[in-house]
C-alpha positions in Angstrom: 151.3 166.0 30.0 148.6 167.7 27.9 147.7 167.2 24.5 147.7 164.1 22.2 150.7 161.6 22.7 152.9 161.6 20.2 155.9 159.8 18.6 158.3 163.2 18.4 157.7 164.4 22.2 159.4 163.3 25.4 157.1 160.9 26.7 156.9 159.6 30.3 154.9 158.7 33.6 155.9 160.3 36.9 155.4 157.6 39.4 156.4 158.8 43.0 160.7 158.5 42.9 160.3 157.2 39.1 160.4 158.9 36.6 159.8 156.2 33.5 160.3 156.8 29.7 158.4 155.4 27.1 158.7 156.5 24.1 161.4 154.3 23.3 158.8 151.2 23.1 155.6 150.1 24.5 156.3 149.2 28.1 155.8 145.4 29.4 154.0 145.1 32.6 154.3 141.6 34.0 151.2 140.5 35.8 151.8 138.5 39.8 148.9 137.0 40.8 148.6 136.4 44.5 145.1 134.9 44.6 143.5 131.4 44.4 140.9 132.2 42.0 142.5 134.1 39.2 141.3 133.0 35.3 145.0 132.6 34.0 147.1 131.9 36.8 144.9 131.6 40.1 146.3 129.6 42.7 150.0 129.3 41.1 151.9 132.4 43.6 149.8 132.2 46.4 153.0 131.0 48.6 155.3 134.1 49.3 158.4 132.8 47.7 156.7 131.3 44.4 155.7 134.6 43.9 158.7 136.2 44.6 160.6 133.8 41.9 158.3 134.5 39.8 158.4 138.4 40.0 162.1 137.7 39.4 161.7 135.9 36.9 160.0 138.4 34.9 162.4 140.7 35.5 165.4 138.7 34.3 162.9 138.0 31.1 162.7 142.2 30.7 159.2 143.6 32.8 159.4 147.3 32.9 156.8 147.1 35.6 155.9 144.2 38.1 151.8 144.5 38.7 150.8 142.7 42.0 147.3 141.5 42.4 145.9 139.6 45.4 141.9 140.3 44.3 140.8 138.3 41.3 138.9 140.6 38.8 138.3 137.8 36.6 134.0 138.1 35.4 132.0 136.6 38.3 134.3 136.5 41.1 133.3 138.0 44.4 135.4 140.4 46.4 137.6 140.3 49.3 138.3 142.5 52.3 141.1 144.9 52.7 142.6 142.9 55.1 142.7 139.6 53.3 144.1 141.1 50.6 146.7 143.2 52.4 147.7 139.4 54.0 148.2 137.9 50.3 150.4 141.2 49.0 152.5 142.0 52.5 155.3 139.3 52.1 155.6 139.9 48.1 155.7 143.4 48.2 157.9 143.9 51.1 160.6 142.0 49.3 159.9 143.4 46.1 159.9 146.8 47.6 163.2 146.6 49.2 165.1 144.6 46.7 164.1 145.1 42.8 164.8 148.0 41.0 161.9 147.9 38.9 158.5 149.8 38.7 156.0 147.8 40.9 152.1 148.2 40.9 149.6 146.6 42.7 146.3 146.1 41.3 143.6 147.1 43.7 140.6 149.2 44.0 140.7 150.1 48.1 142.8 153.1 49.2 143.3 151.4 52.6 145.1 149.0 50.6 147.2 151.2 48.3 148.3 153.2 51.3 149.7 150.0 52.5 151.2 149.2 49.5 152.8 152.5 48.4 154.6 152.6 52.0 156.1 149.3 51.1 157.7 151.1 48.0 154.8 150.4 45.2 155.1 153.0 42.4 151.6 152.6 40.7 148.1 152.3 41.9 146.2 149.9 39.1 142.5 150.7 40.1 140.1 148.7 38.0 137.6 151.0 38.9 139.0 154.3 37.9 139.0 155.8 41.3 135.4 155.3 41.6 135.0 152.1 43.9 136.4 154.2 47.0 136.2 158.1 47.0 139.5 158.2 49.2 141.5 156.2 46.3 142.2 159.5 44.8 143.6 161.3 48.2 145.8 158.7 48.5 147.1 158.9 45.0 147.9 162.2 45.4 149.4 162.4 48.4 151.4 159.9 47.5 152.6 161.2 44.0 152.0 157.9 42.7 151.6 156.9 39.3 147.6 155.9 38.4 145.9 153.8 36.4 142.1 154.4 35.4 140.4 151.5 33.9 136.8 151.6 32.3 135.0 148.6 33.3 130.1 148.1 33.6 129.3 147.5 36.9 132.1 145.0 39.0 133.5 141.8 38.5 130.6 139.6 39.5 128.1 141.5 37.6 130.2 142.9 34.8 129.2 140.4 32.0 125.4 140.7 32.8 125.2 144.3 31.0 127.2 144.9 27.8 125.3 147.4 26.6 127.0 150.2 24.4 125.8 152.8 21.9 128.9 152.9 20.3 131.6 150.6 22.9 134.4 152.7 21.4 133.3 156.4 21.8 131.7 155.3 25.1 134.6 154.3 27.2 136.5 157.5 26.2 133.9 159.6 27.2 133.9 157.9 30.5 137.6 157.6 30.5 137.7 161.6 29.9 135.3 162.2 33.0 138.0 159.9 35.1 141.1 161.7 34.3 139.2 165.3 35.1 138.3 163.6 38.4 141.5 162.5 39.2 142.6 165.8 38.2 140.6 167.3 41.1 142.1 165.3 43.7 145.1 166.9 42.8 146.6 164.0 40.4 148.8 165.4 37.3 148.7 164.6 34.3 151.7 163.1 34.1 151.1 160.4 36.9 147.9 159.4 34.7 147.3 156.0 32.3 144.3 155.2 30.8 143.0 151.6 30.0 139.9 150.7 28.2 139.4 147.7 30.0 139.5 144.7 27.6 137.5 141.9 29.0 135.6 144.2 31.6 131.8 144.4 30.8 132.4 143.7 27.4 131.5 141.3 24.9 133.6 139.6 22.3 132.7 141.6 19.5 132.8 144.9 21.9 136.4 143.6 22.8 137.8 143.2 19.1 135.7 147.0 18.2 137.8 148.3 21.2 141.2 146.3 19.7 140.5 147.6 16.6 139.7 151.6 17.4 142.7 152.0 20.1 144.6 154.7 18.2 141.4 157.3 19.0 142.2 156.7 22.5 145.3 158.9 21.4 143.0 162.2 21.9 142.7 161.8 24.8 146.2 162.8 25.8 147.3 159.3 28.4 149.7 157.0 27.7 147.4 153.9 26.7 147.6 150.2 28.8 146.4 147.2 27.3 145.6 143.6 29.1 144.4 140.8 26.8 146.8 138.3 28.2 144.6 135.1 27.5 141.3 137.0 28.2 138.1 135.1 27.5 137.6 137.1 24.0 141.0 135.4 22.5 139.4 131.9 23.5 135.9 132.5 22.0 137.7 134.0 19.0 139.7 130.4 19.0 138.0 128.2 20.6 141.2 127.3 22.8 141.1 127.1 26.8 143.0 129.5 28.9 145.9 127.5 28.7 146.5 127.3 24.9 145.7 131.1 24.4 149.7 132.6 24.4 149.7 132.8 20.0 146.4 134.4 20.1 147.4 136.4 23.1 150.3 137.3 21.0 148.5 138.5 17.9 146.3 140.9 20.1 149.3 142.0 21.6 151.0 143.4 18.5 147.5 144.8 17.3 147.6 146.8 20.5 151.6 148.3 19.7 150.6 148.8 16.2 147.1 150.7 17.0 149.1 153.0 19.4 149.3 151.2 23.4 151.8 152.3 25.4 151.7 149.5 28.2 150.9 146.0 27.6 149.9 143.8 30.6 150.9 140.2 30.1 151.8 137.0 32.1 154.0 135.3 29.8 156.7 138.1 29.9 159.7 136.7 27.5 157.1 135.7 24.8 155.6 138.9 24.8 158.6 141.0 25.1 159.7 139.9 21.8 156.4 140.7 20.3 156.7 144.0 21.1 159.7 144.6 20.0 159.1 143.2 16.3 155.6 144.9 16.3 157.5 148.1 17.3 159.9 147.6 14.7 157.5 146.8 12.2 155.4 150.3 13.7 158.2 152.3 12.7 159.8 151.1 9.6 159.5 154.0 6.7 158.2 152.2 3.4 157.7 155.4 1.3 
């Protein structure tokens, strides 16, 4: 996949077995947290089955892909180990692996852990870091044939919100977004297995966030199917002034902006809700009026 992304060509991302269209409509990625400590939903799926329920839940409610994280991201938190976190995702994703027919991610940043993952039938590696926290992330990508995400985010998730500084937040994170996907290309990742997201939330201020919301569609040049994640994100409450729990309209109204200014992949919690968002905002998207 070369080129800008375009409405007329056959669009897609080859994830390991999957091969998985999108041209039809934005995708819906449902977001599983396995942590205590997550902003939105920390603590809810910690037990095995909850989580499992859940995942199934957003399934029946129409998730294209299921994203699994057991390492909160959330601004300020404080990492785990690879085996901590490999004890929080083992019981979900060997289920998941064996029984749903969707596309599963996990969301992690260690390739000890994504090697773990993929062999229990993960599709896509979410890496928050853009294949830059661990330098044999991209091996194991690779090897695997898996399908990648490359996120821009300043610094890491405790220090992330202490540095916001951009010359121009927009033409910044594609030009480190760029450098990512030529990186991943030399481990041997194609194209095709490659999404870009430009980190909403990560490092970013609020008015940094709504310049990024607002300046999505030049992401287009650089060629990559386009993920979004401003499910209930800290920028929607300041915006607001709502807690994380009364966030879902505003949450909504950023996530047809995203469809409309071009993303390919929305990340969400609330699954249903947001499902029918996307399809109006795609409907609206393509509606001839001339």
């Amino acid at each position: 996949m070369s080129g800008s992304v375009t409405e007329d060509t056959e669009r897609w991302i080859r994830a390991r077995t999957k091969r998985i269209p999108f041209g039809v409509r934005p995708l819906v990625m449902g977001v599983l947290n396995v942590t205590p400590d997550s902003f939105s939903d920390g603590g809810r799926f910690l037990d095995p089955q909850y989580a499992l329920d859940q995942a199934q839940h957003m399934i029946a409610a129409g998730a294209d892909i299921i994203d699994v994280g057991a390492e909160s991201s959330r601004p300020g938190s404080i990492g785990i180990n690879a085996e901590e976190e490999l004890r929080r995702l083992r019981p979900v994703l060997q289920v998941l692996g064996k029984q749903c027919q969707v596309t599963l991610s996990v969301d992690t940043k260690k390739a000890e852990v994504a090697r773990r993952a993929l062999d229990w039938g993960v599709h896509i590696i979410n890496d928050i870091s853009a294949l830059e926290f661990d330098s044999d992330m991209g091996h194991a990508v690779a090897e695997a044939q898996a399908g990648v995400v490359l996120m821009h985010m300043q610094g890491d998730p405790e220090t992330m919100q202490d540095c916001c500084h951009y010359d121009n937040v927009v033409e910044d994170v594609k030009r480190f977004l760029r450098d990512r996907i030529e990186m991943a290309e030399s481990y041997g990742i194609g194209r095709e297995q490659i999404l870009i997201d430009p980190g909403i939330g990560f490092g970013k201020t609020t008015e940094q966030n709504l310049s990024l919301m607002n300046g999505l569609a030049s992401f287009e040049s650089l060629g990559q199917p386009v993920l979004v994640g401003v499910s209930s994100k800290s920028f929607i409450g300041t915006v607001l002034n709502k807690p994380v729990g009364e966030r879902m309209m505003g949450t909504a109204a950023a996530v047809a902006t995203a469809v409309l200014h071009g993303a390919h992949v929305v990340r969400v919690h609330d699954v249903e809700q947001m499902r029918d968002v996307v399809t109006m905002a795609t409907a609206i998207k393509r509606a001839h009026w001339n």
